[in-house]
KEKE-3310 file (N, C-alpha, C; in steps of 0.2 Angstrom, whole numbers, plus 5000, padded with zeros to 4 digits):
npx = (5330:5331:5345:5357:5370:5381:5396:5402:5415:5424:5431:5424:5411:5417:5417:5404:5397:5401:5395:5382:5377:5382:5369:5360:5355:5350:5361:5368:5381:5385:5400:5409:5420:5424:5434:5433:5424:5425:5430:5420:5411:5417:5414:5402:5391:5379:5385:5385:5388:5393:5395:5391:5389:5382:5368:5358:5363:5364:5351:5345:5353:5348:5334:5336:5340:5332:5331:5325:5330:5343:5359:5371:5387:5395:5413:5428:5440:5460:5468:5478:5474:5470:5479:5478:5465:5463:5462:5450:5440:5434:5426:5418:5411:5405:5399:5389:5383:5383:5377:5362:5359:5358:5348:5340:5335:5334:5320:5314:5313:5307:5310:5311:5318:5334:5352:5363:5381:5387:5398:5407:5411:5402:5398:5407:5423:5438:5435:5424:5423:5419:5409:5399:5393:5377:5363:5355:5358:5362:5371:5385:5388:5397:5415:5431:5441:5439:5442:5440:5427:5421:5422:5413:5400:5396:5395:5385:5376:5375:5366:5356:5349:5345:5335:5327:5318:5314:5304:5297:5291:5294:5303:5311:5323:5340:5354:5370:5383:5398:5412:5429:5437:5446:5454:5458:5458:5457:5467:5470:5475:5483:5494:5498:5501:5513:5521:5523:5527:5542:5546:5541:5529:5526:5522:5513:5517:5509:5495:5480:5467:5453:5447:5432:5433:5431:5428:5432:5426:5416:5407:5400:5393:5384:5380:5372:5364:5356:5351:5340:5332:5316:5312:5321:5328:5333:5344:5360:5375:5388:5402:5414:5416:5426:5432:5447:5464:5474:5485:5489:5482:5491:5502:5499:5496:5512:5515:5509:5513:5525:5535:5546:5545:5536:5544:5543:5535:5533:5516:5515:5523:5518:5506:5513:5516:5505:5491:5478:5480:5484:5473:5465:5471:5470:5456:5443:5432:5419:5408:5392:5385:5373:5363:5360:5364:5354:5344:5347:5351:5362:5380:5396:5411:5423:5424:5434:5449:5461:5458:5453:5465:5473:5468:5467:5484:5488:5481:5485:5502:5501:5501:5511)
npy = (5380:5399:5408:5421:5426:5438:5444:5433:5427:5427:5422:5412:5413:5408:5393:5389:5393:5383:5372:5374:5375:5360:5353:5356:5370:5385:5394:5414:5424:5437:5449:5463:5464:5460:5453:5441:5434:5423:5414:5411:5405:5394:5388:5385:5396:5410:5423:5442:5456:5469:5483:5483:5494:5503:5507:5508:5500:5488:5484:5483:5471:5460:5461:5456:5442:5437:5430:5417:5418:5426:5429:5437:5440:5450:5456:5463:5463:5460:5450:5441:5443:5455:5468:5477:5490:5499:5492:5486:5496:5495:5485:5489:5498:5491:5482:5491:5502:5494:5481:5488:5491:5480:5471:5482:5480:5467:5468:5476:5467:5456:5447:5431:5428:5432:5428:5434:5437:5438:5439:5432:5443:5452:5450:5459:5463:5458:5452:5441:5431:5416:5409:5402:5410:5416:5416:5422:5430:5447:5459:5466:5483:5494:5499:5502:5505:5516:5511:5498:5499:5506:5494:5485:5491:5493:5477:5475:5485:5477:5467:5473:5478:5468:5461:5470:5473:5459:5460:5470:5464:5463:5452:5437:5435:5427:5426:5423:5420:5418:5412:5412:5411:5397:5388:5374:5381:5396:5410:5418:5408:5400:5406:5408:5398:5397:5406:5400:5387:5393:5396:5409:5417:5419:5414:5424:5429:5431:5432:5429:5427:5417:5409:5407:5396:5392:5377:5382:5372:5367:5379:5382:5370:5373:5385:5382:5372:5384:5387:5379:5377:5375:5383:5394:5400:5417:5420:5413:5404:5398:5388:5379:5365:5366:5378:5390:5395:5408:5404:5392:5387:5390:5383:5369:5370:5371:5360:5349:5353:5348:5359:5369:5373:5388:5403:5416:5430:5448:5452:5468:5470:5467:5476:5484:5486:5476:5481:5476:5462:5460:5465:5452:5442:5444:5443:5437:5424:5414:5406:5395:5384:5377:5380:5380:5366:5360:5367:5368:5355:5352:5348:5350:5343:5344:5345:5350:5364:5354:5343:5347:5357:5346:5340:5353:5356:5345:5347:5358:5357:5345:5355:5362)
npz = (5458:5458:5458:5461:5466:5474:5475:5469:5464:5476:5490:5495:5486:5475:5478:5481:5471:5464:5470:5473:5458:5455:5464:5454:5453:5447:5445:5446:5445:5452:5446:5447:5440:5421:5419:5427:5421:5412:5423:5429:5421:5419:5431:5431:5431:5425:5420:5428:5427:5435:5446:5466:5472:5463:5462:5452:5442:5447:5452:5437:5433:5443:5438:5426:5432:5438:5451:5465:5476:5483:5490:5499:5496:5499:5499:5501:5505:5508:5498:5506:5519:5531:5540:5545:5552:5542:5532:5530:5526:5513:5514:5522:5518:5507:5515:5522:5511:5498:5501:5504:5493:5485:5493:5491:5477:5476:5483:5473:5463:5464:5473:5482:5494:5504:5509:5519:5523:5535:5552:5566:5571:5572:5585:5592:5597:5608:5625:5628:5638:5644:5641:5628:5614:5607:5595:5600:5609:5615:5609:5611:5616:5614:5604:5610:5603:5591:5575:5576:5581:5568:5559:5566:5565:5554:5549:5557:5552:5541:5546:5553:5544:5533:5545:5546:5535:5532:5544:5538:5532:5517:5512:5513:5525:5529:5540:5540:5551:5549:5556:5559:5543:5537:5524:5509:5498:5498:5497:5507:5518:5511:5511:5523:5527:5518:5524:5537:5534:5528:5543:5544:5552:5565:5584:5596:5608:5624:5623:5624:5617:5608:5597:5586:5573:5554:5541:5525:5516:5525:5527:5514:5512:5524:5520:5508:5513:5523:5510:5502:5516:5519:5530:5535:5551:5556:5560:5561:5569:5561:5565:5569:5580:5590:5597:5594:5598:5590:5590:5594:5582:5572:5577:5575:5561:5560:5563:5555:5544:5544:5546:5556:5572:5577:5580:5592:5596:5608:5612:5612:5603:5591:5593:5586:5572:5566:5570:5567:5567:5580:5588:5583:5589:5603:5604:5616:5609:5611:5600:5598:5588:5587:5583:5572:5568:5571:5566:5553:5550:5548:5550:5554:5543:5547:5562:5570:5570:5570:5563:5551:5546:5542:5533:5523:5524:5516:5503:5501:5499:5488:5479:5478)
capx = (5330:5336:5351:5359:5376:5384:5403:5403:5422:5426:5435:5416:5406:5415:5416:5398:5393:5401:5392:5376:5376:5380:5364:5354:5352:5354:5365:5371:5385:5389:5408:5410:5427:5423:5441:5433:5417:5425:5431:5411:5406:5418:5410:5394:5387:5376:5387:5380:5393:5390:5395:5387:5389:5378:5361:5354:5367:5363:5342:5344:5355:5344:5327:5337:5343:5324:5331:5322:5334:5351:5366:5375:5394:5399:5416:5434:5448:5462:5469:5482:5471:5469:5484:5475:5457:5460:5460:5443:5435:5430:5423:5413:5407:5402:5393:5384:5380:5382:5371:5358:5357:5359:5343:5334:5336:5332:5316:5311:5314:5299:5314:5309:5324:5339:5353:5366:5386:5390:5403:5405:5413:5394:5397:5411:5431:5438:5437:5419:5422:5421:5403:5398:5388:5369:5361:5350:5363:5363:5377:5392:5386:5405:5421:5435:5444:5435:5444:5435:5419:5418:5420:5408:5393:5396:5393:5379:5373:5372:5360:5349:5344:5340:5330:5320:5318:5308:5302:5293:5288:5297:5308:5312:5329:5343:5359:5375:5387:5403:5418:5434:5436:5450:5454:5462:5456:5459:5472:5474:5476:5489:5497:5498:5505:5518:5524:5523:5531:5546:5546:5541:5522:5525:5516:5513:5517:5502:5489:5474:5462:5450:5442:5430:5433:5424:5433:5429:5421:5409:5403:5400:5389:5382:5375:5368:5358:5353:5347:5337:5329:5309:5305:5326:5329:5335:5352:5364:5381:5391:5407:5415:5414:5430:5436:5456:5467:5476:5494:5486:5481:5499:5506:5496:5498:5517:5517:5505:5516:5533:5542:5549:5541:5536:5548:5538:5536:5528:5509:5515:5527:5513:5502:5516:5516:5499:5488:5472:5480:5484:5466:5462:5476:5468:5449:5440:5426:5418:5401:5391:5385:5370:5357:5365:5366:5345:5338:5349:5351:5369:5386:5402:5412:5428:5422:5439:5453:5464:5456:5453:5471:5475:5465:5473:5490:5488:5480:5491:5509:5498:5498:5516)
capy = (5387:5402:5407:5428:5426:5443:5440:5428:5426:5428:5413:5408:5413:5405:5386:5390:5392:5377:5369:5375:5370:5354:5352:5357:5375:5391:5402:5418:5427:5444:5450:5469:5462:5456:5450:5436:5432:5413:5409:5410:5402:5387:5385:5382:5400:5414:5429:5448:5460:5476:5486:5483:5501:5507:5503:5506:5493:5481:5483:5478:5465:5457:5461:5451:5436:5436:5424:5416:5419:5430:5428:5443:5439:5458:5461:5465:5459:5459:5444:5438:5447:5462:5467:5486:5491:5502:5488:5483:5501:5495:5478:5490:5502:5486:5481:5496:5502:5487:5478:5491:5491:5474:5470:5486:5476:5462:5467:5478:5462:5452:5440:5428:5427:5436:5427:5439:5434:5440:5437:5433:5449:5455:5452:5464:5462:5460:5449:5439:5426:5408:5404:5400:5415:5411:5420:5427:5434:5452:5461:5473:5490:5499:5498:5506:5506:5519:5508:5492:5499:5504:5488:5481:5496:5487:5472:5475:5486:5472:5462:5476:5481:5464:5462:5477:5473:5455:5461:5472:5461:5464:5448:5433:5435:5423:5430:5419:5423:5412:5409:5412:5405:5393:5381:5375:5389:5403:5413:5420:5401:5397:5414:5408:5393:5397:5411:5395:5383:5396:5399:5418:5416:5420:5414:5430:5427:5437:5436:5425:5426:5413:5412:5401:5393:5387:5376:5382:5368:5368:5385:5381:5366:5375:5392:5376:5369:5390:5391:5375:5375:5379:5391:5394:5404:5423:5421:5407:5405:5396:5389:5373:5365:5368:5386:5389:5402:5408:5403:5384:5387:5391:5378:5365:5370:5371:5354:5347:5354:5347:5363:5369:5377:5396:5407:5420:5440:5450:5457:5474:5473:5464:5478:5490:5482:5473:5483:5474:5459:5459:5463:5447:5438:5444:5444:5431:5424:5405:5405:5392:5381:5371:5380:5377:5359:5358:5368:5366:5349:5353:5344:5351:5339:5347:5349:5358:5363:5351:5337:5353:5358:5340:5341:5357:5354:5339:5350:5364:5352:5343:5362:5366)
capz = (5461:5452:5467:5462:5471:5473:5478:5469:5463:5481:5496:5498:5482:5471:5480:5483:5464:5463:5476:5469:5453:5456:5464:5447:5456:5442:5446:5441:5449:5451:5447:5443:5433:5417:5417:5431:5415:5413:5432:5436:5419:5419:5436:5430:5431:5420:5423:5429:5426:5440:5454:5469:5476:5459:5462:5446:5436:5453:5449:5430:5432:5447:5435:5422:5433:5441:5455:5468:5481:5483:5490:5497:5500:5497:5504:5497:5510:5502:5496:5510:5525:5533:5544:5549:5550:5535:5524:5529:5524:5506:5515:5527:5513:5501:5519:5521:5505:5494:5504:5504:5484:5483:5495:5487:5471:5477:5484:5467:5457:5467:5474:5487:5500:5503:5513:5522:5523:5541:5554:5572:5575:5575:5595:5595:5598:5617:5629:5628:5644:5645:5639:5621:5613:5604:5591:5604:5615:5615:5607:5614:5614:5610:5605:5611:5597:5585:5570:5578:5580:5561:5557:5568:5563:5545:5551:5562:5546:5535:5550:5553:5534:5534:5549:5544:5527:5534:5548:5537:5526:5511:5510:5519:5526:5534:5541:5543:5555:5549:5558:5557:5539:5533:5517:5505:5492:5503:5497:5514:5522:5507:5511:5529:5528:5516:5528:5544:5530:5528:5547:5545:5556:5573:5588:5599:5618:5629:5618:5627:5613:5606:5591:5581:5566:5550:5534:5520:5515:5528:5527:5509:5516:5528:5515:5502:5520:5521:5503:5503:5520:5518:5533:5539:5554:5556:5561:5562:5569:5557:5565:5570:5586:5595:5598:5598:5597:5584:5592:5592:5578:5568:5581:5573:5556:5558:5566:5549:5538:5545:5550:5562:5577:5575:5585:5597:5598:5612:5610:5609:5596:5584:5592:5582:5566:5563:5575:5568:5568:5587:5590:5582:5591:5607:5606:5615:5607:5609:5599:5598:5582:5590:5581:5564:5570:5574:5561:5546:5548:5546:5552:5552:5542:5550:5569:5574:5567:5569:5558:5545:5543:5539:5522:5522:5522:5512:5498:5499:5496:5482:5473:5479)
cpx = (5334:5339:5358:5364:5383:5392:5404:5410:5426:5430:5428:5412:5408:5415:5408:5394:5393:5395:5384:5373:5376:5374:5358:5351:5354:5355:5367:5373:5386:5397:5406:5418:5424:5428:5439:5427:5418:5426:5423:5409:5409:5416:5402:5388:5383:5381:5384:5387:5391:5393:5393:5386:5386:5373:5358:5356:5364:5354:5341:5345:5353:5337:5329:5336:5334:5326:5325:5325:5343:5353:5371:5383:5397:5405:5423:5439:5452:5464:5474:5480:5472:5475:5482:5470:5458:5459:5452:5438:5433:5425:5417:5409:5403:5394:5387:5380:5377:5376:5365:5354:5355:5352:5338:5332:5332:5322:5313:5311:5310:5305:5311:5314:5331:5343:5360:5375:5388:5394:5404:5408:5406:5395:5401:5419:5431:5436:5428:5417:5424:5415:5403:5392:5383:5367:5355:5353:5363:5371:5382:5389:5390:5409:5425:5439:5440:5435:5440:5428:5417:5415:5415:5399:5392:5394:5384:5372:5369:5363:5355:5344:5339:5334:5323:5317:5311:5303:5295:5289:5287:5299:5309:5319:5333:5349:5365:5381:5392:5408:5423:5436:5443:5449:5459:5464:5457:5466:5476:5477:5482:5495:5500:5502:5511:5522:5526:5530:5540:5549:5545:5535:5525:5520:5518:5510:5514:5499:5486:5469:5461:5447:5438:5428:5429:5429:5427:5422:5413:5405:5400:5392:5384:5375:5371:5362:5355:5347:5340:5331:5322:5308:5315:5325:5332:5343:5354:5371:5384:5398:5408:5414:5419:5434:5444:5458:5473:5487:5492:5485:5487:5504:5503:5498:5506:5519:5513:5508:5522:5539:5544:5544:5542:5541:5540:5540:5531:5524:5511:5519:5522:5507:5505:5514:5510:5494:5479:5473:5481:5478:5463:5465:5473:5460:5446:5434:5422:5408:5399:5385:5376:5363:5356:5362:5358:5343:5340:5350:5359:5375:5392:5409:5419:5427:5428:5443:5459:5463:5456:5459:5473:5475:5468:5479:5489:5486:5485:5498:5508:5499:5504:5521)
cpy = (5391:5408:5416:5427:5434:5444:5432:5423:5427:5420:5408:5407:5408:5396:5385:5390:5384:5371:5368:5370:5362:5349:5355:5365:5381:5396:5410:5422:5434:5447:5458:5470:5460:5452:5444:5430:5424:5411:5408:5405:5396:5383:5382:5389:5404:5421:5437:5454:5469:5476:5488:5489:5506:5504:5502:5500:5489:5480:5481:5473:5457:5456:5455:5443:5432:5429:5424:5420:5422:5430:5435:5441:5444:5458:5462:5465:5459:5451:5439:5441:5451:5463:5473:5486:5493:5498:5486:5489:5500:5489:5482:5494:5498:5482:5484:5497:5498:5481:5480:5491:5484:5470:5473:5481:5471:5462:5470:5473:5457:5445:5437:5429:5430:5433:5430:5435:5439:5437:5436:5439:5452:5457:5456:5460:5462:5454:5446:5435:5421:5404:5406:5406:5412:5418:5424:5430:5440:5456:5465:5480:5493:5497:5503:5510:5511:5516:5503:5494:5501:5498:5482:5485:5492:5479:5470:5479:5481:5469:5466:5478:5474:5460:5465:5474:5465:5455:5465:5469:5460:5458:5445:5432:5429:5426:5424:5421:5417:5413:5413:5407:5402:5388:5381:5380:5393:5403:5414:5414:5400:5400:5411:5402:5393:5403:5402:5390:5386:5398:5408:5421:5416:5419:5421:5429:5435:5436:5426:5424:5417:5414:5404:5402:5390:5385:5380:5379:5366:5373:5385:5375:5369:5380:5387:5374:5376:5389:5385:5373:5379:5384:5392:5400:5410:5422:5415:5407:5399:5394:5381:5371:5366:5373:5384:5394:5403:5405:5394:5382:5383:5384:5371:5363:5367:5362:5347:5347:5352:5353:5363:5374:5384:5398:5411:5429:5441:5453:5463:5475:5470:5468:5484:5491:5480:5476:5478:5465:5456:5458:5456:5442:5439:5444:5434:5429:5417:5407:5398:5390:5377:5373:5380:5371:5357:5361:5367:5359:5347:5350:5347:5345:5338:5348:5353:5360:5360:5346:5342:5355:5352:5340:5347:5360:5348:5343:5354:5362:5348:5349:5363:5362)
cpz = (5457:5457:5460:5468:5469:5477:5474:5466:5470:5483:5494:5491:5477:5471:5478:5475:5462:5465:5472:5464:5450:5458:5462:5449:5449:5443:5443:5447:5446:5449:5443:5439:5428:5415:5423:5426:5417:5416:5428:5428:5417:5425:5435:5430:5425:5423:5420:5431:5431:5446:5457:5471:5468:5460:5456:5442:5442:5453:5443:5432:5437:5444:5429:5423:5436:5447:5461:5475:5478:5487:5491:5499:5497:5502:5497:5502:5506:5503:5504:5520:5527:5539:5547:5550:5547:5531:5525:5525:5519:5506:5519:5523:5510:5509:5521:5514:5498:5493:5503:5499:5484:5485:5493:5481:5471:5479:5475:5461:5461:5471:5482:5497:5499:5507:5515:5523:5529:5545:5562:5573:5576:5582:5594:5594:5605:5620:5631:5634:5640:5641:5629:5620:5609:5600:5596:5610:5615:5614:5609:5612:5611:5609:5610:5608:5591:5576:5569:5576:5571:5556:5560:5568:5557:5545:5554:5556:5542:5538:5552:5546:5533:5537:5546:5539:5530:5540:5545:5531:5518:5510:5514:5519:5531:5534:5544:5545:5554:5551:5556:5549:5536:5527:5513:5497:5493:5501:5504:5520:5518:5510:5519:5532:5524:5522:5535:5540:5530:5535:5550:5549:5561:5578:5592:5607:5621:5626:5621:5624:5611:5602:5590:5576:5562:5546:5531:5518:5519:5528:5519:5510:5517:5522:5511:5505:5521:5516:5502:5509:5520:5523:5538:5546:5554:5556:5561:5562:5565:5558:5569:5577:5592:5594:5597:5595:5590:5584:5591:5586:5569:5572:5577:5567:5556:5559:5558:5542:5540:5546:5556:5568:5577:5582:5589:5600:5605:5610:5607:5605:5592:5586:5587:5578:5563:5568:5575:5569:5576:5590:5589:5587:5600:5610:5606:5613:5606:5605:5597:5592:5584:5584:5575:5563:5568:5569:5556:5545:5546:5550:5549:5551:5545:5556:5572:5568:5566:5565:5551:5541:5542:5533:5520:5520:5517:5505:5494:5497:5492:5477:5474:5475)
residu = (UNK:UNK:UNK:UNK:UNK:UNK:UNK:UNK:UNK:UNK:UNK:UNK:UNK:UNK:UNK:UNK:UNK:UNK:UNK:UNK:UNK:UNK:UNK:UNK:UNK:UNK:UNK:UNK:UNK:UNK:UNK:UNK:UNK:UNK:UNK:UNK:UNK:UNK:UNK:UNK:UNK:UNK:UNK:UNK:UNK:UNK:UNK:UNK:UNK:UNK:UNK:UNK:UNK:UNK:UNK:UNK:UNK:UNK:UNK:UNK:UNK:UNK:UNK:UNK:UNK:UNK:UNK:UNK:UNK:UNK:UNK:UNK:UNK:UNK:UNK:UNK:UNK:UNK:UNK:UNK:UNK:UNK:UNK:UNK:UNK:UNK:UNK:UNK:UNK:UNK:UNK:UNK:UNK:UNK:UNK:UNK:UNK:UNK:UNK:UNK:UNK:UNK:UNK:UNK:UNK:UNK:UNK:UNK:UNK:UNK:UNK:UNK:UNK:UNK:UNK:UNK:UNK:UNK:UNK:UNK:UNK:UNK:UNK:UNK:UNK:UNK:UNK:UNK:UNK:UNK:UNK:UNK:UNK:UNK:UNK:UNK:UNK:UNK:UNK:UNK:UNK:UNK:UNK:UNK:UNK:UNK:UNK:UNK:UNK:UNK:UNK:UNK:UNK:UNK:UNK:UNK:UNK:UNK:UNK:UNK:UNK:UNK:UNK:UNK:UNK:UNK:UNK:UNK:UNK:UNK:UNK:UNK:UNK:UNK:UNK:UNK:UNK:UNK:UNK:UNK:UNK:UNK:UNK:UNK:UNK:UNK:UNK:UNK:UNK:UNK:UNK:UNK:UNK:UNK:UNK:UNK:UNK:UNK:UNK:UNK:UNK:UNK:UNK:UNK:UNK:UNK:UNK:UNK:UNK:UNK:UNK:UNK:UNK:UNK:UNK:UNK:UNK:UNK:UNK:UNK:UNK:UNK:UNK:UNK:UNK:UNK:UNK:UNK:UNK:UNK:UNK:UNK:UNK:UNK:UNK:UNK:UNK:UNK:UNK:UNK:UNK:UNK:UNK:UNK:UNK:UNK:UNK:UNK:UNK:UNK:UNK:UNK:UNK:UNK:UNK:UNK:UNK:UNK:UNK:UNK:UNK:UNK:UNK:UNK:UNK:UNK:UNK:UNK:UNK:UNK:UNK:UNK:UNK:UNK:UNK:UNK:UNK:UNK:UNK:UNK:UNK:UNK:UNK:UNK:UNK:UNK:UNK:UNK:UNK:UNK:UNK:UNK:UNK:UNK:UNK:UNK:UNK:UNK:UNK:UNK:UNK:UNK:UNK:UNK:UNK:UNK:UNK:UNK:UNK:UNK:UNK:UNK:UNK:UNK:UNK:UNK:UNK:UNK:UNK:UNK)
# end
């Protein structure tokens, strides 16, 4: 199959080329660096040099690649995560816009399927309950936060363009809502455990959130079972099988990596300082994997994060 991966020097895109080409798939990755050319072609890829937020360069270089199926992993995080909303505005712009083109493109190049990089925050931020959420659960109306809700219009942008777009019978679309995502390739995870490693990670006493998790590597799995599946379904949550919080989380790691146990701040000083991080530290949000499981035929190789930060840590003091 000939597989247009737009992010493709990203945490995701470029395992996932990897991934690809291994199984005899022909790739070609997007990067609007040409200073990234030989990452993506020591990967195994064709590289397409363009910015998503230009249509016209993102319709050539989509007429050239002639894929069957594309790949959007549009974002721009920065590399050791987001500590505001404002750092997300170039990830919510490339989600709006980028996407837009990226899909126009897609359809005006006769391409068969488009598969969508979304995020559980789709539900929203805040205080979700107890039960496990389903691609058919209906989604938070508001935020509160006028910052949050930008980043959840972006989000919910990307899944309606693509909705529409096979609804109307342009394109066959599938939307994967992945997890909170860790690994050992993830800057932001390296980043995170050298701060823990250091003792300089704080758990954050008040903060009652829940999150769920994906590795890397299985989210890498997971979009491969996506690209492959003959008639896949619309949405799909993408996430491991046992929620935990991000305070568990860092307690874990510190306890994997042989430090020392994280000290502890209160909520509102990490609402001063990190105002997007404390949302993250306080939203609760269990979603649930099952339809992943049954229609892709899929297995999280990592089902928590505990077995996950194992490989992990074990990787990460292999590279240190």
């Amino acid at each position: 199959m000939r597989i247009f991966i737009a992010g493709a020097t990203g945490t995701l895109g470029l395992p996932l080329v990897g991934a690809l080409v291994a199984k005899n798939h022909q790739v070609t990755g997007l990067t609007r660096s040409p200073e990234k050319r030989r990452t993506l072609e020591q990967a195994g890829a064709t590289v397409a040099v363009a910015n998503a937020l230009n249509a016209r360069d993102l319709k050539q270089v989509l007429r050239s690649a002639a894929p069957n199926c594309v790949i959007d992993l549009l974002t721009a995080i920065p590399k050791n995560g987001p500590i505001r909303a404002s750092q997300m505005k170039a990830t919510n712009r490339l989600r709006i816009v980028g996407t837009t083109n990226l899909l126009n493109a897609a359809i005006a190049g006769g391409c068969k399927r488009i598969i969508g990089e979304s995020m559980i925050f789709a539900y929203g931020f805040g205080d979700h309950g107890e039960a496990f959420w389903t691609e058919g659960d209906t989604l938070q109306p508001r935020e509160t936060n006028l910052r949050l809700q930008e980043i959840v219009d972006a989000i919910r942008s990307l899944e309606e363009h693509l909705l529409a777009a096979h609804a109307q019978g342009l394109i066959e679309t599938t939307i994967l809502r992945y997890g909170l995502l860790y690994g050992a390739a993830s800057e932001s995870t390296r980043y995170m455990l050298g701060l823990i490693k250091r003792r300089l990670l704080p758990m954050v006493s008040g903060a009652q959130g829940i999150g769920s998790w994906i590795h890397l590597d299985d989210a890498v799995c997971a979009t491969v079972a996506a690209v492959e599946a003959a008639q896949p379904e619309r949405i799909y949550n993408i996430v491991d099988d046992h929620p935990t919080s991000f305070n568990d989380w860092i307690v874990h790691a510190s306890c994997a990596l042989g430090a020392k146990r994280p000290f502890s701040i209160p909520l509102w000083l990490l609402r001063l300082f990190m105002p997007f991080t404390a949302e993250m530290f306080s939203t609760r949000l269990r979603v649930s994997n099952q339809k992943a499981k049954s229609s892709l035929e899929w297995q999280p190789k990592f089902h928590s994060y505990r077995v996950g930060l194992q490989q992990v840590v074990a990787e990460y003091e292999k590279s240190i």
